[in-house]
GUMARBA-961533 format. One record per residue: residue in one letter; x, y, z of N, C-alpha, C in turn. Coordinates in steps of 0.1 Angstrom, whole numbers, always signed. Layout:
R  fikol    n_u    n_v    n_w   ca_u   ca_v   ca_w    c_u    c_v    c_w
R      A      X      Y      Z      X      Y      Z      X      Y      Z
...
REM end
This chain:
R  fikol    n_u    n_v    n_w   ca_u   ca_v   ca_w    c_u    c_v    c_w
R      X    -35   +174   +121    -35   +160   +127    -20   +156   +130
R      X    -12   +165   +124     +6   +162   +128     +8   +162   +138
R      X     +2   +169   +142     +4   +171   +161     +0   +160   +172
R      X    -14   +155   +162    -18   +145   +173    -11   +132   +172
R      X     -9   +128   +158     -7   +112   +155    +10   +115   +147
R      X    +15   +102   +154    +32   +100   +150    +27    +98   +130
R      X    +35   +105   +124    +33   +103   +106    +49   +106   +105
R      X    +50    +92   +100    +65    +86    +94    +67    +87    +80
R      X    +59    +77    +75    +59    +80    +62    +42    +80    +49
R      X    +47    +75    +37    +33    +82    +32    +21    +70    +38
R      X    +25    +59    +40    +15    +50    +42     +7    +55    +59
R      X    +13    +58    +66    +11    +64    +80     -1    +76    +77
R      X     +3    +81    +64     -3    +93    +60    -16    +86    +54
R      X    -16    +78    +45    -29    +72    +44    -42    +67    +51
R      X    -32    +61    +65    -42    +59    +74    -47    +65    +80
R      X    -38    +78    +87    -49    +88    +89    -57    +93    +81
R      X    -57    +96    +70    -67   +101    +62    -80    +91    +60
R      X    -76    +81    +59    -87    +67    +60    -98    +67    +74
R      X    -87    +71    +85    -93    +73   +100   -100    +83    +99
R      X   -101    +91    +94   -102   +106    +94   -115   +104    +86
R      X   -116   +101    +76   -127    +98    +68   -137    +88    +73
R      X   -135    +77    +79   -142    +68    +87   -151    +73    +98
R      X   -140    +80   +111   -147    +86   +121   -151    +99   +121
R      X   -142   +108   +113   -146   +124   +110   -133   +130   +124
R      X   -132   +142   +116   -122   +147   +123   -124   +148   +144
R      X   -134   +153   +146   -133   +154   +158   -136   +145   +167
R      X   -138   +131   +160   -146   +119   +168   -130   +116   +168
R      X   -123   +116   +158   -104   +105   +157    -95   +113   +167
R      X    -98   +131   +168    -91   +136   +178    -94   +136   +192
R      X   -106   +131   +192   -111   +125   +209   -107   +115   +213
R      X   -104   +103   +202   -100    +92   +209    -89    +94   +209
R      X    -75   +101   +203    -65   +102   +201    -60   +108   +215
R      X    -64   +117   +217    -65   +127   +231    -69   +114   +244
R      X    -76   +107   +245    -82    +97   +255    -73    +84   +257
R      X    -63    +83   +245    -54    +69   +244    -39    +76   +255
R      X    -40    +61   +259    -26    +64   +273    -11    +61   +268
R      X    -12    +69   +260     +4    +66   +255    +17    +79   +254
R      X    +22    +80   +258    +33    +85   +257    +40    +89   +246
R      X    +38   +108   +249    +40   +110   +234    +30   +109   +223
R      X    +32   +111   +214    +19   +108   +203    +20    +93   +196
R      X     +7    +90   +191     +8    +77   +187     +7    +74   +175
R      X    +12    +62   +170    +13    +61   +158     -2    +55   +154
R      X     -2    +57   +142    -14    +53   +135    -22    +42   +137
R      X    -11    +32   +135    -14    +22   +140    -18    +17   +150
R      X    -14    +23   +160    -19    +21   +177    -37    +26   +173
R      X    -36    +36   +170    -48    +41   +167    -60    +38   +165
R      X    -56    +24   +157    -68    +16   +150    -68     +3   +157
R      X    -55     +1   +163    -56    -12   +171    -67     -8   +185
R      X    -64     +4   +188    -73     +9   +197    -87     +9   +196
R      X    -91    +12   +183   -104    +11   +181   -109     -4   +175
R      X   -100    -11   +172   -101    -23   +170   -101    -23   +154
R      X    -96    -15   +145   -100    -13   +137    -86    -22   +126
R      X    -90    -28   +113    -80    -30   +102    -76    -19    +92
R      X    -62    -15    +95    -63     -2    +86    -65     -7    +70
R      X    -63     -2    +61    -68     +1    +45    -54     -8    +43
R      X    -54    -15    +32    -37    -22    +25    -33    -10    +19
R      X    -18    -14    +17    -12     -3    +11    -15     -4     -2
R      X    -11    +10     -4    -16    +18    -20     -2    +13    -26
R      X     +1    +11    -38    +12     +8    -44    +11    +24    -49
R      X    +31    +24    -52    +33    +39    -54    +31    +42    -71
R      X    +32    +36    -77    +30    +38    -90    +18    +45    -96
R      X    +18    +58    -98     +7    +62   -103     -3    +58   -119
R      X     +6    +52   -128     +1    +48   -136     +7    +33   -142
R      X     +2    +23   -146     +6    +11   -147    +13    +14   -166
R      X    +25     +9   -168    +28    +11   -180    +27     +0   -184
R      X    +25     +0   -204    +22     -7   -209    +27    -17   -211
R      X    +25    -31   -209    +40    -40   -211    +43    -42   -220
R      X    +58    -43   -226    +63    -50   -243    +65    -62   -240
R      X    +58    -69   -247    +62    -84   -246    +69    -90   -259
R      X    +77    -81   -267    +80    -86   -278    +93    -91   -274
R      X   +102    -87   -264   +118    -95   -260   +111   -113   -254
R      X   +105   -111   -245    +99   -121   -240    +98   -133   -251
R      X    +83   -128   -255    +81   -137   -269    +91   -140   -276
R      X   +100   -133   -279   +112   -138   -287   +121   -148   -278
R      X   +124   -147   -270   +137   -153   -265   +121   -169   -261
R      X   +111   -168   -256   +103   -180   -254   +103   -188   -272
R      X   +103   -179   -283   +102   -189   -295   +117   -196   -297
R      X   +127   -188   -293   +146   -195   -295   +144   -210   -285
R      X   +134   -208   -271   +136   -217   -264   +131   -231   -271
R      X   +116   -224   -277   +109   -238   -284   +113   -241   -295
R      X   +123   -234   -300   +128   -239   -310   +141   -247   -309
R      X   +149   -246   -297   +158   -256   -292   +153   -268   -289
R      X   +138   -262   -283   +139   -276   -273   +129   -290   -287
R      X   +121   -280   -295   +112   -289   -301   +124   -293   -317
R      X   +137   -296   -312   +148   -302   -322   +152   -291   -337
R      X   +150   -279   -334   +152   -269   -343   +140   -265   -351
R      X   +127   -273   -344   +115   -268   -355   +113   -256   -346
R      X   +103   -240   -353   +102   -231   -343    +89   -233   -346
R      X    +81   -230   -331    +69   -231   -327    +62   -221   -324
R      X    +49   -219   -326    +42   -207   -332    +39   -202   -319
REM end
């Protein structure tokens, strides 16, 4: 499919594979082949062509890490403890 459609980067790559999955390989290389553009096209043209909304992007982070909230917490009890006259608040 490198050959048919302009792939920049990985999100370009997702689309096609979204396209690909949607229409099936030889239905996306027909229209691809049938679009009047110069050169190959980008993905995007691709789906504007079919009228289509591509997929949102995927965030790159494979796995979400766990948050520490213990700095947080701390530095929010120093604040309530300034602000509520030196009592510290739970």
């Amino acid at each position: 499919m490198d050959d048919l459609i302009r792939i920049k980067n990985e999100y370009d790559r997702q689309t096609v594979l979204w396209l690909r999955e949607r229409l099936g390989e030889q239905a996306l290389n027909e229209v691809v082949l049938r679009m009047e553009v110069r050169g190959r096209p980008y993905a995007s043209e691709v789906c504007r062509t079919l009228g289509l909304t591509p997929p949102p992007r995927k965030r790159a982070t494979p796995r979400a890490r766990p948050l520490n909230r213990a700095v947080g917490e701390a530095y929010l009890a120093t604040i309530r403890g300034i602000l509520g006259g030196g009592h510290m608040a739970a």
